[in-house]
Each structure stands twice: as C-alpha cells, then as structure tokens.
C-alpha positions as CSV (number, residue, x, y, z in Angstrom):
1,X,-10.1,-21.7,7.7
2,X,-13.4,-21.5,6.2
3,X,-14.4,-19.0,3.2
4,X,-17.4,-17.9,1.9
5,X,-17.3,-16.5,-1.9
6,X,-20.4,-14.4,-2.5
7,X,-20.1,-14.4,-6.4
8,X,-19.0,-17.5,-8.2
9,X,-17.5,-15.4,-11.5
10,X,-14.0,-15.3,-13.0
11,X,-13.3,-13.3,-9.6
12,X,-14.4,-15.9,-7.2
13,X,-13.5,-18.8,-8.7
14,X,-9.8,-17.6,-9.0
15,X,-10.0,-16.8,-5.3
16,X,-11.5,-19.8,-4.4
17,X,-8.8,-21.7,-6.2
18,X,-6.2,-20.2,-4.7
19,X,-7.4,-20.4,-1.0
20,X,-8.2,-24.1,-1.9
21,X,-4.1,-24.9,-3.1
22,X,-3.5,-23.2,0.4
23,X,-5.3,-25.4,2.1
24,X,-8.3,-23.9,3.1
25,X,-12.0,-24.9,2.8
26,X,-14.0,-22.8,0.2
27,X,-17.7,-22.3,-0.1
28,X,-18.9,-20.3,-3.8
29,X,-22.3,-19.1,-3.7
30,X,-24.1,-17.5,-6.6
31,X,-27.6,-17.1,-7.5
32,X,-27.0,-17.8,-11.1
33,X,-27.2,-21.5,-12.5
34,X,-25.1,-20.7,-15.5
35,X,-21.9,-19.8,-13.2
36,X,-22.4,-22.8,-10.9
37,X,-19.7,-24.7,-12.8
38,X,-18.3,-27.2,-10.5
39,X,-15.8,-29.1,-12.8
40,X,-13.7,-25.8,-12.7
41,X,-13.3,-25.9,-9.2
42,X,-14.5,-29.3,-8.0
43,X,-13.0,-29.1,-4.3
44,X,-14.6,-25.9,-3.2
45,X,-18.4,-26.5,-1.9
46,X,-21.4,-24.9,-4.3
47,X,-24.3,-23.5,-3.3
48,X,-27.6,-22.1,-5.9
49,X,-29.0,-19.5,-3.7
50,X,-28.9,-15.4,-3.4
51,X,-25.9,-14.1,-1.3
52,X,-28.7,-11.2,0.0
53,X,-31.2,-13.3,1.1
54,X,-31.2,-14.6,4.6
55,X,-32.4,-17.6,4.6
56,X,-29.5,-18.6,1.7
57,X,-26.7,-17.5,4.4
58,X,-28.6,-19.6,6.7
59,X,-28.0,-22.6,4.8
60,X,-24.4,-21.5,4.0
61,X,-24.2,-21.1,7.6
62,X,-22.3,-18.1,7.6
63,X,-21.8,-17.9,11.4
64,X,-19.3,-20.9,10.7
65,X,-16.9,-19.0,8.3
66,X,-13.8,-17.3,9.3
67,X,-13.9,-14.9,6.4
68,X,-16.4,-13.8,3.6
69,X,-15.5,-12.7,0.6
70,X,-18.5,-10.3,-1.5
71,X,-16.8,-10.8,-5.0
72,X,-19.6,-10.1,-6.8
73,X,-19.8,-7.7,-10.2
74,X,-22.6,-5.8,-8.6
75,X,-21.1,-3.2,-6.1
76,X,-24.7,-2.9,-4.1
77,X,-24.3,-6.9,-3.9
78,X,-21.3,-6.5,-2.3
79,X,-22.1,-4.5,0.4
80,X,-25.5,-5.7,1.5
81,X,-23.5,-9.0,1.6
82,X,-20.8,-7.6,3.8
83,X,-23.3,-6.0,5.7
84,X,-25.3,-9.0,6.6
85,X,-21.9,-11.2,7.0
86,X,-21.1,-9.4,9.7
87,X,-24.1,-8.0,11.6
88,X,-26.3,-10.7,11.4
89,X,-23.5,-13.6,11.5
90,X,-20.4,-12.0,13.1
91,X,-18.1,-13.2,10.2
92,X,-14.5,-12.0,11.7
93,X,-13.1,-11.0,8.3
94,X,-15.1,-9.3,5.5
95,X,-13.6,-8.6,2.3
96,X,-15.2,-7.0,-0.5
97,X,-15.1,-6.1,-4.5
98,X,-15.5,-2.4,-5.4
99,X,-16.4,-2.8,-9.5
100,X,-16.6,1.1,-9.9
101,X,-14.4,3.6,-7.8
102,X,-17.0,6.0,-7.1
103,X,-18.3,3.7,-4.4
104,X,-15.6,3.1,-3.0
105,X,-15.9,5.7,-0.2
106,X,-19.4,3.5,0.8
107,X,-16.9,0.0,1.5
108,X,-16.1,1.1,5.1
109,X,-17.0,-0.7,8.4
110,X,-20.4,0.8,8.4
111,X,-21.1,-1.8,5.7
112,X,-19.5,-4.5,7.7
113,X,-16.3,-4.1,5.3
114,X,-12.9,-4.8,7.0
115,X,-11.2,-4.5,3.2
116,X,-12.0,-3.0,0.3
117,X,-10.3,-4.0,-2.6
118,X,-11.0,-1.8,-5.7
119,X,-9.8,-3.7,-8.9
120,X,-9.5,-0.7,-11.2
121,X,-7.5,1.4,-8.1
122,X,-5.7,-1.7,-7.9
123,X,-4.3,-2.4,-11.6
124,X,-3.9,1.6,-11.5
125,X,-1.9,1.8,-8.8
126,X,-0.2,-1.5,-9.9
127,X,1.0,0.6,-13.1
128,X,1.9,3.4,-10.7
129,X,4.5,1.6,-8.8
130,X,6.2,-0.1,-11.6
131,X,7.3,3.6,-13.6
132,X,7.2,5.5,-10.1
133,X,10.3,6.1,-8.1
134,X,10.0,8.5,-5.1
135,X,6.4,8.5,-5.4
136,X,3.7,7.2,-2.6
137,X,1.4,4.4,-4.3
138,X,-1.7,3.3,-2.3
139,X,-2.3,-0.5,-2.9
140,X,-5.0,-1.5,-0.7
141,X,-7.3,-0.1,2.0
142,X,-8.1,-0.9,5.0
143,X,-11.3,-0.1,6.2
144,X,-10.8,-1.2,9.8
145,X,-8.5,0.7,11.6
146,X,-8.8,3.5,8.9
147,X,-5.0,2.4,7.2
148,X,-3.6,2.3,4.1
149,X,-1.2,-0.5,2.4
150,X,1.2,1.7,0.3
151,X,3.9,1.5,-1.7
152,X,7.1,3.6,-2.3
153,X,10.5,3.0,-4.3
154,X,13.5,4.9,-2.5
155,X,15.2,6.8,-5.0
156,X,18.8,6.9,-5.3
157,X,19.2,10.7,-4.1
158,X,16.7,9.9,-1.1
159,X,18.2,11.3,1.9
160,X,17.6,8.0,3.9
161,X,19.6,5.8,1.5
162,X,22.5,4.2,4.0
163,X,20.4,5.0,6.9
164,X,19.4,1.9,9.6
165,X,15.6,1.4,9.7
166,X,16.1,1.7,13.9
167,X,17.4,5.2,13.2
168,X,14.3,6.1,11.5
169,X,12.0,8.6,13.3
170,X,9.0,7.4,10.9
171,X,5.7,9.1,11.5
172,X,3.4,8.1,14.3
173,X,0.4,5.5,13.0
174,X,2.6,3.6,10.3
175,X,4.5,0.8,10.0
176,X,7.2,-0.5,7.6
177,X,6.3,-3.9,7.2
178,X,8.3,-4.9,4.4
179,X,11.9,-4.2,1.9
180,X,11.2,-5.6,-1.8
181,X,15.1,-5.8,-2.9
182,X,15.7,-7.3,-6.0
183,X,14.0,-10.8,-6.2
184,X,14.2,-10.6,-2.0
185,X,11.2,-10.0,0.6
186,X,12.8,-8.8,3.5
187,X,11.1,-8.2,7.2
188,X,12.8,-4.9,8.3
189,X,14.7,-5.6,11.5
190,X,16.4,-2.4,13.2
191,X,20.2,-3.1,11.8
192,X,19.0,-3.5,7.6
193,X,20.0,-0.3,6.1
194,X,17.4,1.1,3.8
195,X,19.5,1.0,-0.4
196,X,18.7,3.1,-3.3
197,X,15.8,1.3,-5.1
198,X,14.0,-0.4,-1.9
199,X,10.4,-1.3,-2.8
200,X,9.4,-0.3,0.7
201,X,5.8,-1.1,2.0
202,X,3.8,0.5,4.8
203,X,0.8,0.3,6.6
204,X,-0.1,3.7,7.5
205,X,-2.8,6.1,8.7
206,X,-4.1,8.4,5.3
207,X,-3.3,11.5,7.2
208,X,0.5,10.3,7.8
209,X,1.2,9.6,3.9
210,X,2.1,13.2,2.7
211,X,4.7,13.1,6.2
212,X,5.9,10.1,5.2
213,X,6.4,10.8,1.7
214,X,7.8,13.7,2.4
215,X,10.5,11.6,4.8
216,X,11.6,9.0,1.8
217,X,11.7,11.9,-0.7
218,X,15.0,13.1,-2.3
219,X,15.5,16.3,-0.7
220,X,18.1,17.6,2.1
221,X,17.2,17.1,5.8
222,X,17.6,14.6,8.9
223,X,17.1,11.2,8.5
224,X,16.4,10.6,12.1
C-alpha cells in the first residue's frame, strides 16, 4: 500500500515509521527544509514541496496512493490537503490531524476527510476510559458513514453480564466489533458471554450511543 504523509513533524515521522515496519511504502512531504531529516526515517521517500500546492501533489503523484495522511500542525493545512487528495486525485482513504477541537466539526467528508483523528479528544478520551467503568467513551470518528469508534467497560452490576452476545438486541446502526478481556482481543462470535469488566468496542451511529449506553448500563431491565 502506498502512503502519502502531508507533514514530516514528530507526527508524521512516527506514522511513517510505523507503516514502514508494516511493510508499506511511505512518502513524507513537507515544505520545510529543517524537518526533511532523512536519516530518521531513511526508507520512507522525501519530498521539499508544499502539501497545498498542485503542482507538488503532482510530482508526489497523489493519484497513485492508497491513503493520505494530512498530519500537519496547521489544521487549515490539513484540510485543504484532504480536500485536494481526494477531489482532485481520488485518494481512497483520507486521514487527517485536528490540532485544536474547535475545528473539529469542519473534518467531515465535505473536506474530503474519511477520518478525523483529534489528538487532544484522543489522549482525553484515552484518560476517560482507563478511570471510567459504565461509561460510553468516544475514541475516534468517522467521518464517512457518519460513525463513531467508542469504548465502554461493562460494569460488574451491568444487567448484560452472563448474557450471549447473539442474545443481544443491540441498537440498529452499531456494531460490536471487539471484547478487550484481560491481556485478550477477542472477535465477538454469537456463543462468547459478555463478563463483568469487558472492554467492549463499538462502531456506532452518534444518535444510537445514549441507547446503547443506556443497554450496557447497570440498571434493571431485559437483556434481549
């Protein structure tokens, strides 16, 4: 798979380093000489240019990568990145950096954005799940498709404790797509029973997360 990293930062590099020990090819593009620093990650491709400029995605030719990445510190980078990575190249994945919050509600598909990722939302949500029991925790949005990736930890008075994940009548428009158990990652089939302390993670509409809450919650009712 090919990746194009707008923004060659701390961010970006990291990224690109990862991607790269997973066996993908990597292209870092940033318009500022001192961040061009190709000893730190010598097998990704470099390029000097501006990620807004046209003629700069031309030569990264854009319309060859699988996925761009707009991991720049400057939000309005970002998106005019995104943007033109996937009107003007048809880049099948765009993933971008929100620096501040407030913008976040601009990173949607309008901007060409198929996932936001919001680092301060992230590291505070990060800190929400690990004290939060019983509590929904938003991890990531998805801008395409209008879904959330969210997080909740079943508590040990939750009604669903003992309860088969077939047996679930879970909300229409999400999906549980994973049980954190312990030091285990398991894929929910229809026969696992859902245990007291599950790290349980959903992809789900944001209308559907008070319902669903509201199902994993420690209170009396039907569990299916």
């Amino acid at each position: 798979m090919r990746v194009a990293i707008a923004g060659a930062g701390a961010v970006g590099r990291s990224i690109a380093a990862e991607l790269l020990e997973n066996g993908h090819e990597v292209l870092l593009v940033d318009k500022n000489p001192t961040s061009i620093s190709v000893e730190r990650v010598p097998q990704a491709e470099w390029l000097l240019a501006d990620a807004c400029e046209i003629t700069s995605l031309d030569e990264a030719a854009l319309q060859r990568c699988n996925v761009v990445i707009a991991a720049t510190g400057d939000d309005k980078v970002n998106l005019v990145v995104s943007l033109l990575a996937k009107t003007e190249y048809g880049v099948p994945r765009v993933v971008a950096r929100v620096n501040n919050p407030k913008n976040e509600w601009l990173f949607n598909e309008s901007w060409g954005v198929d996932v936001a990722v919001s680092t301060p939302r992230l590291m505070s949500a990060l800190v929400e799940e690990a004290v939060s029991v019983g509590d929904l925790v938003r991890l990531l949005r998805f801008s395409q498709g209008d879904a959330n990736l969210v997080e909740l930890t079943l508590p040990e008075e939750a009604a669903l404790v003992g309860t088969r994940v077939g047996d679930v009548e879970w909300p229409q428009d999400t999906s549980l797509v994973t049980i954190i158990r312990g030091n285990r990652v398991l894929t929910p089939s229809k026969d696992d029973a859902l245990e007291a302390g599950d790290e349980l993670l959903f992809v789900a509409a944001p209308h559907r997360e008070e319902q669903l809450e509201d199902l994993l919650s420690v209170q009396d009712g039907s569990s299916g």
